[in-house]
Every structure is written in structure tokens, then in C-alpha cells.
PyMOL Python script that loads the backbone (N, CA, C, O; Angstrom):
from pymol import cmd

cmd.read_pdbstr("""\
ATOM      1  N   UNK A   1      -1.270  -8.594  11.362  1.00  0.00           N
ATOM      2  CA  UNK A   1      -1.870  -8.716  10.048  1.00  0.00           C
ATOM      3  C   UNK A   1      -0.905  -8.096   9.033  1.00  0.00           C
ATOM      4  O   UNK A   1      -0.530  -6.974   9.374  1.00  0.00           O
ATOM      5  N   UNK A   2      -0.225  -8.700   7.448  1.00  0.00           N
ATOM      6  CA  UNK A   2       0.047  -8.077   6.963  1.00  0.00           C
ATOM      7  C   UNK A   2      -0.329  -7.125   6.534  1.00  0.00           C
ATOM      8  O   UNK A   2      -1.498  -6.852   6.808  1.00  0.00           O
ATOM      9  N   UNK A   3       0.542  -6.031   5.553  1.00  0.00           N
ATOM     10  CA  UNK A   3       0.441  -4.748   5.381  1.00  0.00           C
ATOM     11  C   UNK A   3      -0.639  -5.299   4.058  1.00  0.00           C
ATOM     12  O   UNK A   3      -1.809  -4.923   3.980  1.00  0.00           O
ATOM     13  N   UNK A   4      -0.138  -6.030   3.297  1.00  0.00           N
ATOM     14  CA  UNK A   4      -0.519  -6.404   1.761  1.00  0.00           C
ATOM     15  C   UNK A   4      -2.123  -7.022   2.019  1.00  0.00           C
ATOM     16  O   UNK A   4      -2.942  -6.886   1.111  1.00  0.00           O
ATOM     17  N   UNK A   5      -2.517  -7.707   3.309  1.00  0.00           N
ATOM     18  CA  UNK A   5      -3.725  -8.188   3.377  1.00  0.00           C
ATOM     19  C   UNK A   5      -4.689  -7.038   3.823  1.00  0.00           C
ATOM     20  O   UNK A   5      -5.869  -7.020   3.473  1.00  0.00           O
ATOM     21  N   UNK A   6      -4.165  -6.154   4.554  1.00  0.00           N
ATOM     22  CA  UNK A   6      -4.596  -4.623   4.910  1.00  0.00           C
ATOM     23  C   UNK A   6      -5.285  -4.166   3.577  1.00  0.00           C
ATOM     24  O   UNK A   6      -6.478  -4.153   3.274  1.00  0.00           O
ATOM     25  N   UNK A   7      -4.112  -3.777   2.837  1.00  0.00           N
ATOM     26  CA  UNK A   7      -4.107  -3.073   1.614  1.00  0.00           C
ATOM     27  C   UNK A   7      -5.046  -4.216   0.810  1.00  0.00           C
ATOM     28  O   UNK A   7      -6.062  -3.614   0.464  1.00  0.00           O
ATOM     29  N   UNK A   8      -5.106  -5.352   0.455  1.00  0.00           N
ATOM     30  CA  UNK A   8      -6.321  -6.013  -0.419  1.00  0.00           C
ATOM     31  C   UNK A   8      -7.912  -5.711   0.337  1.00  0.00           C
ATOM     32  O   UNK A   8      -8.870  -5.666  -0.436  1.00  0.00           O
ATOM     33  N   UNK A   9      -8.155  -5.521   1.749  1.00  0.00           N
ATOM     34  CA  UNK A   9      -9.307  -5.375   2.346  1.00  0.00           C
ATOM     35  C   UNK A   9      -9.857  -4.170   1.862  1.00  0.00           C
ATOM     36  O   UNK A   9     -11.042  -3.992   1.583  1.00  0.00           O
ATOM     37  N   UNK A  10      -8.666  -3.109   1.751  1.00  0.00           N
ATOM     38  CA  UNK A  10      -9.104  -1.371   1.676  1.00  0.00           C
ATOM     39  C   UNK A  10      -9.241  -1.393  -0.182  1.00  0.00           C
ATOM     40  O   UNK A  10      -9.777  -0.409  -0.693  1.00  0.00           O
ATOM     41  N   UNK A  11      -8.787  -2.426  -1.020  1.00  0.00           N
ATOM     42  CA  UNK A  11      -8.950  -2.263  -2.731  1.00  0.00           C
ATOM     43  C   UNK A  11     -10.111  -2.923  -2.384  1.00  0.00           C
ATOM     44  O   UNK A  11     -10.892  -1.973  -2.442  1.00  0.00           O
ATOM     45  N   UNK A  12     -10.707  -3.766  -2.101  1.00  0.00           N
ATOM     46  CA  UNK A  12     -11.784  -4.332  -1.961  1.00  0.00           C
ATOM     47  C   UNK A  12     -13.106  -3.720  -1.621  1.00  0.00           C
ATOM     48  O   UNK A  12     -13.994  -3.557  -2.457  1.00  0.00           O
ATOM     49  N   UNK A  13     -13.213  -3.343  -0.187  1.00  0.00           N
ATOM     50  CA  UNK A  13     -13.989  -2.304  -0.129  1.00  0.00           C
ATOM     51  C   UNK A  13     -13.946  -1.242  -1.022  1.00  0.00           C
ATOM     52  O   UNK A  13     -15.069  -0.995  -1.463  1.00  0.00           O
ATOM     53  N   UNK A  14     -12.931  -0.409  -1.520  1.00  0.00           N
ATOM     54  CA  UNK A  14     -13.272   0.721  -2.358  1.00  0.00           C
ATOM     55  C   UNK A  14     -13.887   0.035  -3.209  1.00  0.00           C
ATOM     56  O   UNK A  14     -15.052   0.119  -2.820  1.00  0.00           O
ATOM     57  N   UNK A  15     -13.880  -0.680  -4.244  1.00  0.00           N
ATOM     58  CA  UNK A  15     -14.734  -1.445  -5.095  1.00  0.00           C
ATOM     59  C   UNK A  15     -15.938  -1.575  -4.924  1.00  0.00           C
ATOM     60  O   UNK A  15     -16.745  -1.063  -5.700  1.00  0.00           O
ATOM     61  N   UNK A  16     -16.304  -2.299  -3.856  1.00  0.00           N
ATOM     62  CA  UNK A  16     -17.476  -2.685  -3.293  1.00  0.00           C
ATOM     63  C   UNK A  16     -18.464  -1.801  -3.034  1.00  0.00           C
ATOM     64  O   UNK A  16     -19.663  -1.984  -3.244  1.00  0.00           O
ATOM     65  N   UNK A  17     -17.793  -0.544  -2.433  1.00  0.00           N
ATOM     66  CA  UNK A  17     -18.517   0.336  -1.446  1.00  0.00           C
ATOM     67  C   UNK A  17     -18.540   1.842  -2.120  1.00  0.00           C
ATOM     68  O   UNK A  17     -19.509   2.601  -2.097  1.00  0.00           O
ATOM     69  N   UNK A  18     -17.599   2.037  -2.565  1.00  0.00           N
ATOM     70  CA  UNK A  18     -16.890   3.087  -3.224  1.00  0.00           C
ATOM     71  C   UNK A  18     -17.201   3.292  -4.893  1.00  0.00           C
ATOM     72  O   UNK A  18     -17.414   4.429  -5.313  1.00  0.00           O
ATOM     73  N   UNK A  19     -17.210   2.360  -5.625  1.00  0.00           N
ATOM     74  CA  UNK A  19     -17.018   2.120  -7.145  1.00  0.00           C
ATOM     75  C   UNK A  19     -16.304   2.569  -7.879  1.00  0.00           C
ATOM     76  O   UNK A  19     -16.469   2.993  -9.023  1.00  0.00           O
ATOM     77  N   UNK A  20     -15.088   2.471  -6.978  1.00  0.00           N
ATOM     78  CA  UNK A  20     -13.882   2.110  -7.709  1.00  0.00           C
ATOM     79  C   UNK A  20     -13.634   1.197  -8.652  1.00  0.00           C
ATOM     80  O   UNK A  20     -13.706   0.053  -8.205  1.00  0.00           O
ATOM     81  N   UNK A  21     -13.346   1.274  -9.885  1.00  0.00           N
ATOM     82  CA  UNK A  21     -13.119   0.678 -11.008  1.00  0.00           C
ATOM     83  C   UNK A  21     -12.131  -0.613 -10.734  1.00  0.00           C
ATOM     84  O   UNK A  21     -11.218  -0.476  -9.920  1.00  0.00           O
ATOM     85  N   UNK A  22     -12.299  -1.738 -11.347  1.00  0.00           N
ATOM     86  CA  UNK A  22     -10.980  -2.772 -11.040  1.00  0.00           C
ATOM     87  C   UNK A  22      -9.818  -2.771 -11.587  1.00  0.00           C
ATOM     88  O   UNK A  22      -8.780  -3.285 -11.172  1.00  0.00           O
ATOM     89  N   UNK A  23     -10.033  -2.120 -12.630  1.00  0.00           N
ATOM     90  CA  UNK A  23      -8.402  -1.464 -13.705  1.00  0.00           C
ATOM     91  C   UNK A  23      -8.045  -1.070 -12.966  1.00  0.00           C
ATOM     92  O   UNK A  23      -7.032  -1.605 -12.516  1.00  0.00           O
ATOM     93  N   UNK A  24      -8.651   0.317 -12.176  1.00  0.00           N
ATOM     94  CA  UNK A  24      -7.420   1.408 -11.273  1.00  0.00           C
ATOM     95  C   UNK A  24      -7.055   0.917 -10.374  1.00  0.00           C
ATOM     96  O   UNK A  24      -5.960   1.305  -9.968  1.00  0.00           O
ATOM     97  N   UNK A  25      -7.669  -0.034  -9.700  1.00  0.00           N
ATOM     98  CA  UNK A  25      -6.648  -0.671  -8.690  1.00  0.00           C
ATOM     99  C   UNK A  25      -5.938  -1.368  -9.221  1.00  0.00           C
ATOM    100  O   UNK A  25      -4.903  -1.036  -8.643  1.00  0.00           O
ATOM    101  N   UNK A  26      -5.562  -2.333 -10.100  1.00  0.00           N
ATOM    102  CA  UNK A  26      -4.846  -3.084 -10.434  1.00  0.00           C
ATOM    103  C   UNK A  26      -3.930  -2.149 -11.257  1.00  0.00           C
ATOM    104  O   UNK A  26      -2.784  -2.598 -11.278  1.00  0.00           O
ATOM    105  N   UNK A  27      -4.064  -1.040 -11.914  1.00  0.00           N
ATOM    106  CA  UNK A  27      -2.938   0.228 -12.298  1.00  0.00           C
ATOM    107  C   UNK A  27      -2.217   0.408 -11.224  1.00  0.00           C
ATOM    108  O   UNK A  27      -1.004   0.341 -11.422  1.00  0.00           O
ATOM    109  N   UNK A  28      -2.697   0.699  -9.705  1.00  0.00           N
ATOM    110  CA  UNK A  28      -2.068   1.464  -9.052  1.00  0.00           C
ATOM    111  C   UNK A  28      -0.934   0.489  -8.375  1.00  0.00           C
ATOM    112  O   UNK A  28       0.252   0.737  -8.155  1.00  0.00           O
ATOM    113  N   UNK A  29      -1.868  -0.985  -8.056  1.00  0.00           N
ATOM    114  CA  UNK A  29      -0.701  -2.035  -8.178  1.00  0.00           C
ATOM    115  C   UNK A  29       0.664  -1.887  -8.369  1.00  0.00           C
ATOM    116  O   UNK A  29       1.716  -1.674  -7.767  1.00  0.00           O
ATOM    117  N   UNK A  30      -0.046  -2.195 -10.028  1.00  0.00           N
ATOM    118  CA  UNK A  30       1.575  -2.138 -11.049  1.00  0.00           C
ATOM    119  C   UNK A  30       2.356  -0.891 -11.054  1.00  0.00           C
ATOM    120  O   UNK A  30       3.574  -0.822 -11.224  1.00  0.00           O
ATOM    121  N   UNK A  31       1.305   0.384 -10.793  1.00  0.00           N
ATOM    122  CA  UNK A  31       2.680   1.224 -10.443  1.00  0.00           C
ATOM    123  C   UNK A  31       3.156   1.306  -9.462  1.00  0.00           C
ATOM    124  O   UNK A  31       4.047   2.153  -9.403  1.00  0.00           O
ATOM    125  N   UNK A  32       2.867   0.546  -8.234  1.00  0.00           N
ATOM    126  CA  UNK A  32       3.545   0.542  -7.422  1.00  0.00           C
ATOM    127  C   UNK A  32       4.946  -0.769  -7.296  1.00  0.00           C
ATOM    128  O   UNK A  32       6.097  -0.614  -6.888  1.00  0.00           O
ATOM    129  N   UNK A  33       4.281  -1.978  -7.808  1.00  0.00           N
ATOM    130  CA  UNK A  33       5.682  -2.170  -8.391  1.00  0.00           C
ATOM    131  C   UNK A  33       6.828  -1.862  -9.348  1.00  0.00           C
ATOM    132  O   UNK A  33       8.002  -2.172  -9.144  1.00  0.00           O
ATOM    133  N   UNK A  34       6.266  -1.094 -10.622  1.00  0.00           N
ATOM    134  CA  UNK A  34       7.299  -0.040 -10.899  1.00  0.00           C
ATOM    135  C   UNK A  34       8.233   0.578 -10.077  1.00  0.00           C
ATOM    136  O   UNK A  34       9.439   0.332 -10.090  1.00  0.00           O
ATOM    137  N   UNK A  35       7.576   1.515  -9.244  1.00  0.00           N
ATOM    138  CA  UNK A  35       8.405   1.823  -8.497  1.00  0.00           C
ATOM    139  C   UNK A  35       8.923   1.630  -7.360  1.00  0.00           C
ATOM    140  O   UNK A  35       9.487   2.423  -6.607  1.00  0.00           O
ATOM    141  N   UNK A  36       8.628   0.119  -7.220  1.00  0.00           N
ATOM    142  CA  UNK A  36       9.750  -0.311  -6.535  1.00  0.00           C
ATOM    143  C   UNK A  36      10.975  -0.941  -7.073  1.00  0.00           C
ATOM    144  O   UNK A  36      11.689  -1.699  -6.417  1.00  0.00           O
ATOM    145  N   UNK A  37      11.118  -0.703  -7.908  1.00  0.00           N
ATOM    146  CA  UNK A  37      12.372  -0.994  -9.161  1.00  0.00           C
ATOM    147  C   UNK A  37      13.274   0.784  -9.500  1.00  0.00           C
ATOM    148  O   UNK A  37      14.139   1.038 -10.339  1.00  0.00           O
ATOM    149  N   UNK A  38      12.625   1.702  -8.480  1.00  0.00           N
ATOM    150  CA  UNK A  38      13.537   2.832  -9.129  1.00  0.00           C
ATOM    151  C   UNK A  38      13.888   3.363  -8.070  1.00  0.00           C
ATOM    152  O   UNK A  38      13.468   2.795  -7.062  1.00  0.00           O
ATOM    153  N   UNK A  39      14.690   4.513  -7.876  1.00  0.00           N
ATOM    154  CA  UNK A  39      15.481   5.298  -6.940  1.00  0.00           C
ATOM    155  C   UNK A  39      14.398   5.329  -5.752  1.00  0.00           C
ATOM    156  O   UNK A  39      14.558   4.664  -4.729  1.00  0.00           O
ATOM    157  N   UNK A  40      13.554   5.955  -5.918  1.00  0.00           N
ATOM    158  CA  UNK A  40      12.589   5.659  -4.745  1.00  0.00           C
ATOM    159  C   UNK A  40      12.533   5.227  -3.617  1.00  0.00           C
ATOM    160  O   UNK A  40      12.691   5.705  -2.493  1.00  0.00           O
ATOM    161  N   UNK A  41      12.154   3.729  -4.249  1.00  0.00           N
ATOM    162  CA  UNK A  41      12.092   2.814  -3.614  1.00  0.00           C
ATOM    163  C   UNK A  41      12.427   2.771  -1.760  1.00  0.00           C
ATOM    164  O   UNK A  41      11.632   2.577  -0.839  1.00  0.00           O
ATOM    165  N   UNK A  42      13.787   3.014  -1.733  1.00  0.00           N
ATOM    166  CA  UNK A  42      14.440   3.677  -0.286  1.00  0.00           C
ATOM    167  C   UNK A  42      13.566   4.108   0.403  1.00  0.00           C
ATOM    168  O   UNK A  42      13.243   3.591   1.473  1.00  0.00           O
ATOM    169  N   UNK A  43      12.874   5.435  -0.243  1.00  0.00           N
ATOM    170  CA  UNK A  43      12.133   6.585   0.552  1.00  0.00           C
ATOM    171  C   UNK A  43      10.824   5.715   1.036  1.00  0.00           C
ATOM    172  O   UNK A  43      10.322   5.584   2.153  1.00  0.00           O
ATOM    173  N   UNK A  44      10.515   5.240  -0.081  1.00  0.00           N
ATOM    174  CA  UNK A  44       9.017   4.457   0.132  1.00  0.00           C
ATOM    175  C   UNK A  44       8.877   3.485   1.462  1.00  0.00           C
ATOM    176  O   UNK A  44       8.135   3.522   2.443  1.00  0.00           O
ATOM    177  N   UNK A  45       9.848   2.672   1.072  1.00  0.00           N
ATOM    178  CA  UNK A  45      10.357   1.582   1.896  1.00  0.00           C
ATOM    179  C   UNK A  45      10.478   2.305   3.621  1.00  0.00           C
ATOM    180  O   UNK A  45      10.131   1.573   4.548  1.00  0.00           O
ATOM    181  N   UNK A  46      10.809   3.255   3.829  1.00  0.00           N
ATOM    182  CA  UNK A  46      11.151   4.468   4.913  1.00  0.00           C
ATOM    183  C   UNK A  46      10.197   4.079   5.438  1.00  0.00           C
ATOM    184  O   UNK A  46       9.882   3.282   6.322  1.00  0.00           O
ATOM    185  N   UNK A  47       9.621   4.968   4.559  1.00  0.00           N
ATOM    186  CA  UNK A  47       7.641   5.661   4.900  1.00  0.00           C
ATOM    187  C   UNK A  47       6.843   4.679   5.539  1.00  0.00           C
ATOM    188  O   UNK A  47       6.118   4.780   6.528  1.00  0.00           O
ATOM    189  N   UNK A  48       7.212   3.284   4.484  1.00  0.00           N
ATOM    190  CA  UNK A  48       6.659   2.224   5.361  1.00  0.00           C
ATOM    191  C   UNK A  48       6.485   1.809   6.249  1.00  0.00           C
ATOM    192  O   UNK A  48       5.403   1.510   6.754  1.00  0.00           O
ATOM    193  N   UNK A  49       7.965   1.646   6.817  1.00  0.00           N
ATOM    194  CA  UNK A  49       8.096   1.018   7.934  1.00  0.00           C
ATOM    195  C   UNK A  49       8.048   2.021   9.258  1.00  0.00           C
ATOM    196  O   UNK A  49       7.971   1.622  10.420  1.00  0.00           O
ATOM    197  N   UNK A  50       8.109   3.386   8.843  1.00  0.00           N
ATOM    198  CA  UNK A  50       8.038   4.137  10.531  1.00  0.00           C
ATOM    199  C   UNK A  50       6.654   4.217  10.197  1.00  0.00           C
ATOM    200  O   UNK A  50       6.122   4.415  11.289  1.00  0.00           O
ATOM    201  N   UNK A  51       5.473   4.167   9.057  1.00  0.00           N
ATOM    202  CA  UNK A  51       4.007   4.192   9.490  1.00  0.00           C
ATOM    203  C   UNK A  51       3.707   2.931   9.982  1.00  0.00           C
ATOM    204  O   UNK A  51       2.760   2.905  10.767  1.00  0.00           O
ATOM    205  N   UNK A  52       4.393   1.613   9.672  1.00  0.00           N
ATOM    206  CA  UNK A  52       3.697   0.829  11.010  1.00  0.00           C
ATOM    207  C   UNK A  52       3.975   0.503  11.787  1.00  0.00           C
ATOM    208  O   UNK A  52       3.422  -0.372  12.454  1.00  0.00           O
ATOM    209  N   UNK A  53       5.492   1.394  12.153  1.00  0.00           N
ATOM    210  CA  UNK A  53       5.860   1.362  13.661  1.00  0.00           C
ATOM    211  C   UNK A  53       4.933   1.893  14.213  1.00  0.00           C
ATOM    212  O   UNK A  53       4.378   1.324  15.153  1.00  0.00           O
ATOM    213  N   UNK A  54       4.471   3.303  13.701  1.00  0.00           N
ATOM    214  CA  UNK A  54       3.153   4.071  14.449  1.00  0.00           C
ATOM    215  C   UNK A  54       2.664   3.474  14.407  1.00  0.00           C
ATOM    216  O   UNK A  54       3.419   2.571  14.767  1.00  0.00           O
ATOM    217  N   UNK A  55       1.169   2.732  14.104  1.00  0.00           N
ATOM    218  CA  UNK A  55       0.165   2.099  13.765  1.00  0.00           C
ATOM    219  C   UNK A  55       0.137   0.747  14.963  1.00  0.00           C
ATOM    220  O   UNK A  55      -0.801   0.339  15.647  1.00  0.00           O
ATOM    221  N   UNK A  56       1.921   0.164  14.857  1.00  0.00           N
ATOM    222  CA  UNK A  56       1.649  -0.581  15.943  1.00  0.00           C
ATOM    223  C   UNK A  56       2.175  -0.397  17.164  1.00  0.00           C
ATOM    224  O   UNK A  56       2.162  -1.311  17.989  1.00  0.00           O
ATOM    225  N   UNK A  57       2.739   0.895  17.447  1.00  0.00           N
ATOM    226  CA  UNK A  57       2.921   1.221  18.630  1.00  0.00           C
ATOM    227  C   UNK A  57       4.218   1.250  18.991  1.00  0.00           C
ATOM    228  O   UNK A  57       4.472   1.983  19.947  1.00  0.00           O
ATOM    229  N   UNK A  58       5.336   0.510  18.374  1.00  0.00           N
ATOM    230  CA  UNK A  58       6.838   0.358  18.710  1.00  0.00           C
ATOM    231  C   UNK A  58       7.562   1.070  18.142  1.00  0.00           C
ATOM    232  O   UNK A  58       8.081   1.111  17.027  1.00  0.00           O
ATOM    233  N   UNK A  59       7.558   1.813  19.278  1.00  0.00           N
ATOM    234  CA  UNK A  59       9.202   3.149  19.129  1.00  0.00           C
ATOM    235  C   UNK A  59      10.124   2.719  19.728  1.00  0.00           C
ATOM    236  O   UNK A  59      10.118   2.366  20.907  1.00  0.00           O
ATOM    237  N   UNK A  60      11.166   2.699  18.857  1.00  0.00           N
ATOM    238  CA  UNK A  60      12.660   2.447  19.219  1.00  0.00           C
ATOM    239  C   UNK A  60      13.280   3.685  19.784  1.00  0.00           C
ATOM    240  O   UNK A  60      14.461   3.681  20.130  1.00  0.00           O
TER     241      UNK A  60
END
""", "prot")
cmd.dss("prot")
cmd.show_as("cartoon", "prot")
cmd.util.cbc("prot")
cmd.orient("prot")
């Protein structure tokens, strides 16, 4: 399953379940593409990918 269809299930439910506002998710969105346009990015990109190596089990 993608990461991004993951992540729309969990904005969804918070909404739903939670009442989470639809601005702040769609803020947190856009700042997250912000910063994937800045120095960052790298680190983030990191973080990513060894949390779903965990998640799916494959250690190199």
C-alpha cells in the first residue's frame, strides 16, 4: 500500500473521528511540500524510507 494512500486514510479519519479541521490538514500538506523544496528534504526523505523499511520488515 502506498505511503500517500496510508497518509490520506489517517487525514481522513482524523476528520471524521477526531475533528480535525480540513484547512489543517490541507496546511500541513502544503507544508510539507514546502519542505520538500528545502535543505531538509534529505533528512526527511531518510526518515522515510528506514520507517518503512521497519514497518515492512526489510533490513538490509
Amino acid at each position: 500500500m502506498p505511503l500517500v494512500v496510508l497518509l490520506g486514510f489517517f487525514a481522513w479519519g482524523a476528520v471524521k473521528f477526531l475533528g480535525v479541521r480540513t484547512w489543517i490538514v490541507v496546511l500541513i500538506a502544503l507544508f510539507g511540500f514546502w519542505l520538500s523544496d528545502t535543505f531538509v528534504a534529505p533528512a526527511i526523505e531518510s526518515g522515510t524510507r528506514s520507517g518503512v523499511d521497519i514497518v515492512n520488515g526489510s533490513h538490509d
